[in-house]
PQR file with spaces between the fields and no chain letter, atoms N, CA, C, O and H, PARSE charges and radii, in Angstrom:
ATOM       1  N    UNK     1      10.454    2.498   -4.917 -0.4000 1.5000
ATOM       2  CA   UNK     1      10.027    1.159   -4.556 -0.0000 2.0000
ATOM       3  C    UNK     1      10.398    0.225   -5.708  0.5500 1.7000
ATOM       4  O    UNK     1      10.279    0.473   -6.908 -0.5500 1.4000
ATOM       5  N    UNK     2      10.834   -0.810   -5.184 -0.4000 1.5000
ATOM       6  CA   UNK     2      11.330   -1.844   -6.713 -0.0000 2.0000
ATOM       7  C    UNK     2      10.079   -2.717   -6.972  0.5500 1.7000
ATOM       8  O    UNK     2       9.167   -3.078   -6.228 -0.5500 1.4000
ATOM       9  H    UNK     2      10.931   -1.011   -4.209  0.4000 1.0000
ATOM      10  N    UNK     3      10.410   -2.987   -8.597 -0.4000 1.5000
ATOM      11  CA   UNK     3       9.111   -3.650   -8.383 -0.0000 2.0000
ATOM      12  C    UNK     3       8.917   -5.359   -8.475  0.5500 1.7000
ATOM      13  O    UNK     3       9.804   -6.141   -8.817 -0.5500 1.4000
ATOM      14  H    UNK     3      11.150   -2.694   -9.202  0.4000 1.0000
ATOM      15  N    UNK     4       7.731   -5.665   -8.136 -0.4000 1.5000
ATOM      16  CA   UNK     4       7.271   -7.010   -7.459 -0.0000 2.0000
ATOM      17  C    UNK     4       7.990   -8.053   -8.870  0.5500 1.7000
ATOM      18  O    UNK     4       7.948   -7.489   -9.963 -0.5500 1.4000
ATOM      19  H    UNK     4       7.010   -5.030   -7.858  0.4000 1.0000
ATOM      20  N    UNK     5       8.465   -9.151   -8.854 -0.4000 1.5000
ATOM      21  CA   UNK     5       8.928  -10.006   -8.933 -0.0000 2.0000
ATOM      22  C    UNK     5       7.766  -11.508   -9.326  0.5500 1.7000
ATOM      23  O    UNK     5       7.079  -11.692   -8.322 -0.5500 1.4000
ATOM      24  H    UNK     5       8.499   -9.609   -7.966  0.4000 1.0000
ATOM      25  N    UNK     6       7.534  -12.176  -10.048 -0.4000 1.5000
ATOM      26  CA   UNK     6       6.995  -13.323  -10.133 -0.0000 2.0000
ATOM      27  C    UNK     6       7.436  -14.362   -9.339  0.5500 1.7000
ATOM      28  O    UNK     6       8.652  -14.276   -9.164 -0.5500 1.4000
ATOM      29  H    UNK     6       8.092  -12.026  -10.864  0.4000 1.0000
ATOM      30  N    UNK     7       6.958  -15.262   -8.817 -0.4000 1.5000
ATOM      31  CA   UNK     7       7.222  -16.319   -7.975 -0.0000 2.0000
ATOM      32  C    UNK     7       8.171  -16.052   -6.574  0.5500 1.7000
ATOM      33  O    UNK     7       8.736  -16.908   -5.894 -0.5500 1.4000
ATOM      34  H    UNK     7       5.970  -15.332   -8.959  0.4000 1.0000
ATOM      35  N    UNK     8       8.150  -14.520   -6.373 -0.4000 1.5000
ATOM      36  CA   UNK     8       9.027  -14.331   -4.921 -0.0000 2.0000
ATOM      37  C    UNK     8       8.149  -13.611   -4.036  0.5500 1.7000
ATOM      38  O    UNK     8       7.046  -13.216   -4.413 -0.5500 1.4000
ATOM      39  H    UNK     8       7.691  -13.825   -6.926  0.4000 1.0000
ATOM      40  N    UNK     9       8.517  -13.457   -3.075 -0.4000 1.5000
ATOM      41  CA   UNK     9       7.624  -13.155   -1.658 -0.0000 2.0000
ATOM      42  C    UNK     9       7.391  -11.019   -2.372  0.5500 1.7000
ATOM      43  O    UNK     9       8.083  -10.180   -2.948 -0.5500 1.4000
ATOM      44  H    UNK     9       9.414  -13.778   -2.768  0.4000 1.0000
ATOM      45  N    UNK    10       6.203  -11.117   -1.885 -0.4000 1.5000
ATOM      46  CA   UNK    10       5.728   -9.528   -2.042 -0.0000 2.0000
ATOM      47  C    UNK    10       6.763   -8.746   -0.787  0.5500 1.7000
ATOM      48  O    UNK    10       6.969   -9.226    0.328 -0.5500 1.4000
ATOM      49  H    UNK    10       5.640  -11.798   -1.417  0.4000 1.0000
ATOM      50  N    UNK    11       7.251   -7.607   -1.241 -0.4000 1.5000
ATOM      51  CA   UNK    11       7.777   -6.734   -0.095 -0.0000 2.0000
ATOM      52  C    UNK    11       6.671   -6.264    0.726  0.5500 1.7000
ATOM      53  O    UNK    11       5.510   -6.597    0.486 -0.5500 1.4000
ATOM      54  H    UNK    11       7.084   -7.216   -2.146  0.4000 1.0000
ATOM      55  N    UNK    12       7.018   -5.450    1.751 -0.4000 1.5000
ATOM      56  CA   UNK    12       6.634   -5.307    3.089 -0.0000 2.0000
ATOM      57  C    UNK    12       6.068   -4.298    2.594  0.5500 1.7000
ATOM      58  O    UNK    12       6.729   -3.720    1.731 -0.5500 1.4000
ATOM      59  H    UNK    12       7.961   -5.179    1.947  0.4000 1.0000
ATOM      60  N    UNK    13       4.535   -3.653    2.964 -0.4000 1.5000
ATOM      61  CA   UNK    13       4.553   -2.423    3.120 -0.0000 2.0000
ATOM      62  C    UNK    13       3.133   -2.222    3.764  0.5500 1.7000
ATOM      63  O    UNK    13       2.362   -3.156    3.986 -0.5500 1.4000
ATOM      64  H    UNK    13       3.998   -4.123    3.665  0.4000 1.0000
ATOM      65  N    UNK    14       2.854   -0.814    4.056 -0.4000 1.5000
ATOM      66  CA   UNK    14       2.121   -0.548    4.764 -0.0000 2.0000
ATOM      67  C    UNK    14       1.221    1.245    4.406  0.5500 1.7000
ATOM      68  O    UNK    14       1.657    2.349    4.081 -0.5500 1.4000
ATOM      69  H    UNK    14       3.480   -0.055    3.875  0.4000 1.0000
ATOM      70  N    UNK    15      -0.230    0.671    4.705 -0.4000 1.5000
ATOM      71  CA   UNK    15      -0.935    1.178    4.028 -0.0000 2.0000
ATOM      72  C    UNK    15      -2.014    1.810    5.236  0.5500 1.7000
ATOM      73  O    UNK    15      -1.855    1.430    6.396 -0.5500 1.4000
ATOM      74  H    UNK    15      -0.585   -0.226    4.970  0.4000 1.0000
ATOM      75  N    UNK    16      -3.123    2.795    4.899 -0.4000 1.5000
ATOM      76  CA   UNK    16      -4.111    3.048    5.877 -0.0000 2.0000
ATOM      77  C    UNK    16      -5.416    2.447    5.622  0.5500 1.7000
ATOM      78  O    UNK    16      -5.926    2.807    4.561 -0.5500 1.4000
ATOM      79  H    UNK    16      -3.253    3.104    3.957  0.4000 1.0000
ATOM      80  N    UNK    17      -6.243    1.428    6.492 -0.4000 1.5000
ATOM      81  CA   UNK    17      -7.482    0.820    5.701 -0.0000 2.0000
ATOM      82  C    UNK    17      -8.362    1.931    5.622  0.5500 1.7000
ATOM      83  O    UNK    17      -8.013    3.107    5.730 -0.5500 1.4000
ATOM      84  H    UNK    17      -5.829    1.135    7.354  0.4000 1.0000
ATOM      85  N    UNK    18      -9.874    1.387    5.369 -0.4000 1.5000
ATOM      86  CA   UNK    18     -10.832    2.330    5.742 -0.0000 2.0000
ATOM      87  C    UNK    18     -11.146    3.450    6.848  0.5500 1.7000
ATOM      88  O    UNK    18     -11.718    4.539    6.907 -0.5500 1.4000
ATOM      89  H    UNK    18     -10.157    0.431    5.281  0.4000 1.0000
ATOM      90  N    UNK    19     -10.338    2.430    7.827 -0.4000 1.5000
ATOM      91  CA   UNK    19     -11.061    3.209    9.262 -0.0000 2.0000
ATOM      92  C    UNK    19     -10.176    4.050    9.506  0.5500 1.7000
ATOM      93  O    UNK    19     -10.480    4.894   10.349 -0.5500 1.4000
ATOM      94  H    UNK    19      -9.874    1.546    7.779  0.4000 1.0000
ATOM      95  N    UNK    20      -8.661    4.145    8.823 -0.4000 1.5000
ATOM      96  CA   UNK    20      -7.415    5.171    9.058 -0.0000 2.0000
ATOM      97  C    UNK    20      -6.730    4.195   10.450  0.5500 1.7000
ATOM      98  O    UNK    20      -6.173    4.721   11.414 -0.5500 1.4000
ATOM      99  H    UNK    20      -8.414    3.460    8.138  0.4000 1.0000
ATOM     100  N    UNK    21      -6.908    2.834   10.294 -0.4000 1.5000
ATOM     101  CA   UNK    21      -5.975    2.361   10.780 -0.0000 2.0000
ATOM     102  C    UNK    21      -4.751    1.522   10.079  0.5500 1.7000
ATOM     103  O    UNK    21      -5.184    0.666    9.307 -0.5500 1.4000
ATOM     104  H    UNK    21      -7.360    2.406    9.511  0.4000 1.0000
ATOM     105  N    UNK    22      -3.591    1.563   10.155 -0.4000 1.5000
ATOM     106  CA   UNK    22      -2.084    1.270    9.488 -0.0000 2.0000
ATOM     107  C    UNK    22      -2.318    0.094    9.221  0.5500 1.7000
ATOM     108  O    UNK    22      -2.410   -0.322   10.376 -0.5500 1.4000
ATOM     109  H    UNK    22      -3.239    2.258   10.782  0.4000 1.0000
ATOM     110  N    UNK    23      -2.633   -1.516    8.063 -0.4000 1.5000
ATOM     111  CA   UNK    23      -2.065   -2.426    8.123 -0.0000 2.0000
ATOM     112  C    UNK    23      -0.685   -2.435    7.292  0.5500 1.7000
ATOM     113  O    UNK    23      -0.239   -1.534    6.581 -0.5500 1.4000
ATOM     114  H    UNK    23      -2.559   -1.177    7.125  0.4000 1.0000
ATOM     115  N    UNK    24      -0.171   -3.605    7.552 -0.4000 1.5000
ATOM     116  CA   UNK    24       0.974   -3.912    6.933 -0.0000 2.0000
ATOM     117  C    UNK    24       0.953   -5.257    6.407  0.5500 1.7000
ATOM     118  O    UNK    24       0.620   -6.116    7.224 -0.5500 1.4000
ATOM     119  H    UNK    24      -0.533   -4.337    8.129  0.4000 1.0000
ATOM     120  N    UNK    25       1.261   -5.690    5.101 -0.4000 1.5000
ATOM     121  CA   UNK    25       1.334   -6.731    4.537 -0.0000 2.0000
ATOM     122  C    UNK    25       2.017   -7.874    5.583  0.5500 1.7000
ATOM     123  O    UNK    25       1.450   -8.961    5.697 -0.5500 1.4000
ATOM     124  H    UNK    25       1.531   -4.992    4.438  0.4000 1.0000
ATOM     125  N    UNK    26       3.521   -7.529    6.504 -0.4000 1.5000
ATOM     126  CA   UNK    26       3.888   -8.691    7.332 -0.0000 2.0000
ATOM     127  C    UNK    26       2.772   -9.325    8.378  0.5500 1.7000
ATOM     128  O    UNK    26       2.771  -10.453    8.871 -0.5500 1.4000
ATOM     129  H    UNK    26       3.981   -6.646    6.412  0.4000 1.0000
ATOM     130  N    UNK    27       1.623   -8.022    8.603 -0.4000 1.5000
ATOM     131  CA   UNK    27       0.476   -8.744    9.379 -0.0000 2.0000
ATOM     132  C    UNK    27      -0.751   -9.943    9.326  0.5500 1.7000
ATOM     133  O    UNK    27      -1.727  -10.327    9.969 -0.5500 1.4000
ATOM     134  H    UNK    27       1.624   -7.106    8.203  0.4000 1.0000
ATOM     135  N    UNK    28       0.175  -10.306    7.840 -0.4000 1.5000
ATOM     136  CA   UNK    28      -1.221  -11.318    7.561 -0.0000 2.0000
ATOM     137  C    UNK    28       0.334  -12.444    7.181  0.5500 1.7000
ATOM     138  O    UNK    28       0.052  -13.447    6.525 -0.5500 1.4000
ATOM     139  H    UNK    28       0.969   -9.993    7.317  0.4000 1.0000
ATOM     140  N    UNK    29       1.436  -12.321    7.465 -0.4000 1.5000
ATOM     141  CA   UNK    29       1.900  -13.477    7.286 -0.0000 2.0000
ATOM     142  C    UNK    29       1.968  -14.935    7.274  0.5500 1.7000
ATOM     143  O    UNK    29       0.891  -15.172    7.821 -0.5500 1.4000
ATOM     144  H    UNK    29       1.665  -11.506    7.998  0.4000 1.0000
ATOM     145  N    UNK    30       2.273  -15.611    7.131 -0.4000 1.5000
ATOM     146  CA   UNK    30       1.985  -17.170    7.470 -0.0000 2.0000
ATOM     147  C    UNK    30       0.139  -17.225    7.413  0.5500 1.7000
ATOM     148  O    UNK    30      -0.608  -17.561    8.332 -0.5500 1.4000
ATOM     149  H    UNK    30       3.148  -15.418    6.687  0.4000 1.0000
ATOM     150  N    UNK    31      -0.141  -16.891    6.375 -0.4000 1.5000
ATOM     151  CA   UNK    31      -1.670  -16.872    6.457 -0.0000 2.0000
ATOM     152  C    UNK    31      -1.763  -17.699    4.903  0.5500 1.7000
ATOM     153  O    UNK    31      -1.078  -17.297    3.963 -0.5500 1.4000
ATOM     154  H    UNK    31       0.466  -16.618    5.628  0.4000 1.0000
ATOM     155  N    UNK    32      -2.617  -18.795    4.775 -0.4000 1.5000
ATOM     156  CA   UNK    32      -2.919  -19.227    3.838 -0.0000 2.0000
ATOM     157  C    UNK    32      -2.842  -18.135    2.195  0.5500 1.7000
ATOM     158  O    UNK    32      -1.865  -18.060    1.450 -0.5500 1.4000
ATOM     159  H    UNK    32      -3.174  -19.121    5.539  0.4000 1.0000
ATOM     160  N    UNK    33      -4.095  -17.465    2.032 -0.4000 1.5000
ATOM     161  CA   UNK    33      -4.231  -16.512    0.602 -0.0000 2.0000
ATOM     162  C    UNK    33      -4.427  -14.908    1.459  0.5500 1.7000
ATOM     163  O    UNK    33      -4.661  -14.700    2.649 -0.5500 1.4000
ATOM     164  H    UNK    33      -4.888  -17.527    2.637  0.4000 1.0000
ATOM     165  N    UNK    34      -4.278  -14.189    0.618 -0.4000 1.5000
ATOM     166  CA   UNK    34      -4.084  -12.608    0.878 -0.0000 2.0000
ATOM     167  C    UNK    34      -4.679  -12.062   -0.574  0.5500 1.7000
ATOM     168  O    UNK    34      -4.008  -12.304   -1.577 -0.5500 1.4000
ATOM     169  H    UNK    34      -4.087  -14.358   -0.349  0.4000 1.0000
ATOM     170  N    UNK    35      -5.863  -11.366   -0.700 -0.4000 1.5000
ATOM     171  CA   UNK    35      -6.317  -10.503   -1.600 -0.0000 2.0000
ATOM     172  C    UNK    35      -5.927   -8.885   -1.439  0.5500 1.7000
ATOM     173  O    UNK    35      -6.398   -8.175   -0.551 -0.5500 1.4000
ATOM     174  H    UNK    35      -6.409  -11.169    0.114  0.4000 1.0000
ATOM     175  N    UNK    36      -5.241   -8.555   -2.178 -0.4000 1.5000
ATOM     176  CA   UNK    36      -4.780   -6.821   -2.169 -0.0000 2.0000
ATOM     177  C    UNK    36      -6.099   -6.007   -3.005  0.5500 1.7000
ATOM     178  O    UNK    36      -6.062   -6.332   -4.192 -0.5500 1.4000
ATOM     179  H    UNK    36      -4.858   -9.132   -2.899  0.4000 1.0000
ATOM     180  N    UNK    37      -6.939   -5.301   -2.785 -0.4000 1.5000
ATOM     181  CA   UNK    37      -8.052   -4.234   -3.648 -0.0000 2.0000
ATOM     182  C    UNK    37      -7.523   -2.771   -3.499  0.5500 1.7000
ATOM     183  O    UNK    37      -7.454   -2.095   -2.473 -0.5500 1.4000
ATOM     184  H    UNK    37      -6.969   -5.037   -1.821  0.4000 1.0000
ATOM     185  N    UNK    38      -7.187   -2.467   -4.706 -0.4000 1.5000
ATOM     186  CA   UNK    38      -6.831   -0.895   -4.542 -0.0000 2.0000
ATOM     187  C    UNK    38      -7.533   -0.333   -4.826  0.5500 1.7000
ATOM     188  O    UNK    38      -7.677   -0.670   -6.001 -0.5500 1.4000
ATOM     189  H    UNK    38      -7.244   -3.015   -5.540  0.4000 1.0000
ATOM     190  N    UNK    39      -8.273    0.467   -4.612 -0.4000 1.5000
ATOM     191  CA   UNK    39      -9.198    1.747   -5.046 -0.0000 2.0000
ATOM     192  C    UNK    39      -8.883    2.745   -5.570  0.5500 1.7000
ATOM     193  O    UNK    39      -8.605    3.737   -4.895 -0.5500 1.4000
ATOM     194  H    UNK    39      -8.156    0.740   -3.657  0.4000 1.0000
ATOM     195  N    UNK    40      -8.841    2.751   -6.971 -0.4000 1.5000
ATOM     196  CA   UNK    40      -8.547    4.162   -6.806 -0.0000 2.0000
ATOM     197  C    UNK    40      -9.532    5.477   -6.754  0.5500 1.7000
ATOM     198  O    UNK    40      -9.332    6.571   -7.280 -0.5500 1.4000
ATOM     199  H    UNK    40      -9.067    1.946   -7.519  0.4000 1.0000
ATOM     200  N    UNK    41     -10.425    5.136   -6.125 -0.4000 1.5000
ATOM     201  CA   UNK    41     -11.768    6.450   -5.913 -0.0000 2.0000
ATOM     202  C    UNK    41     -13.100    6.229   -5.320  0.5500 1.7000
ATOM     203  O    UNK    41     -13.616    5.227   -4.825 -0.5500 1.4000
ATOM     204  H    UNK    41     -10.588    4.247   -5.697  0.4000 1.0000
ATOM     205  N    UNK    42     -13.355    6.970   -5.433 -0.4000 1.5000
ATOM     206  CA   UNK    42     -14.938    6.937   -5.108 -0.0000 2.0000
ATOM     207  C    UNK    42     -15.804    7.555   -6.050  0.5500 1.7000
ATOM     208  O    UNK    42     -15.299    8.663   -6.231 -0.5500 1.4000
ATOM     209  H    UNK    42     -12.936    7.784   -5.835  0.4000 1.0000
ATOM     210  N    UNK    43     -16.963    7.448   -6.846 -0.4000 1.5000
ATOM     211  CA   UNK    43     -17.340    8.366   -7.816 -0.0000 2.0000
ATOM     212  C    UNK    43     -18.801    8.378   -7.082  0.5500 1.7000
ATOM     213  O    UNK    43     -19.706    9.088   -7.520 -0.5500 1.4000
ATOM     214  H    UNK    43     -17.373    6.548   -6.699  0.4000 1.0000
């Protein structure tokens, strides 16, 4: 994967949410702000 760029559009990709359903970053397109939270765990 290359990586993200300052001031250019985020690449496409696609992830499983909570519920184990697929989003994809193009699904919130043309949308005002977008917050990404990665988790990495649960303790």
């Amino acid at each position: 994967m290359s990586r993200a760029e300052i001031n250019k559009p985020a690449p496409n990709f696609t992830l499983t949410d909570f519920k184990g359903n697929e989003v994809s970053l193009k699904d919130f397109q043309n949308k005002k702000n977008i917050l990404l939270v990665f988790n990495r765990g649960f303790f």
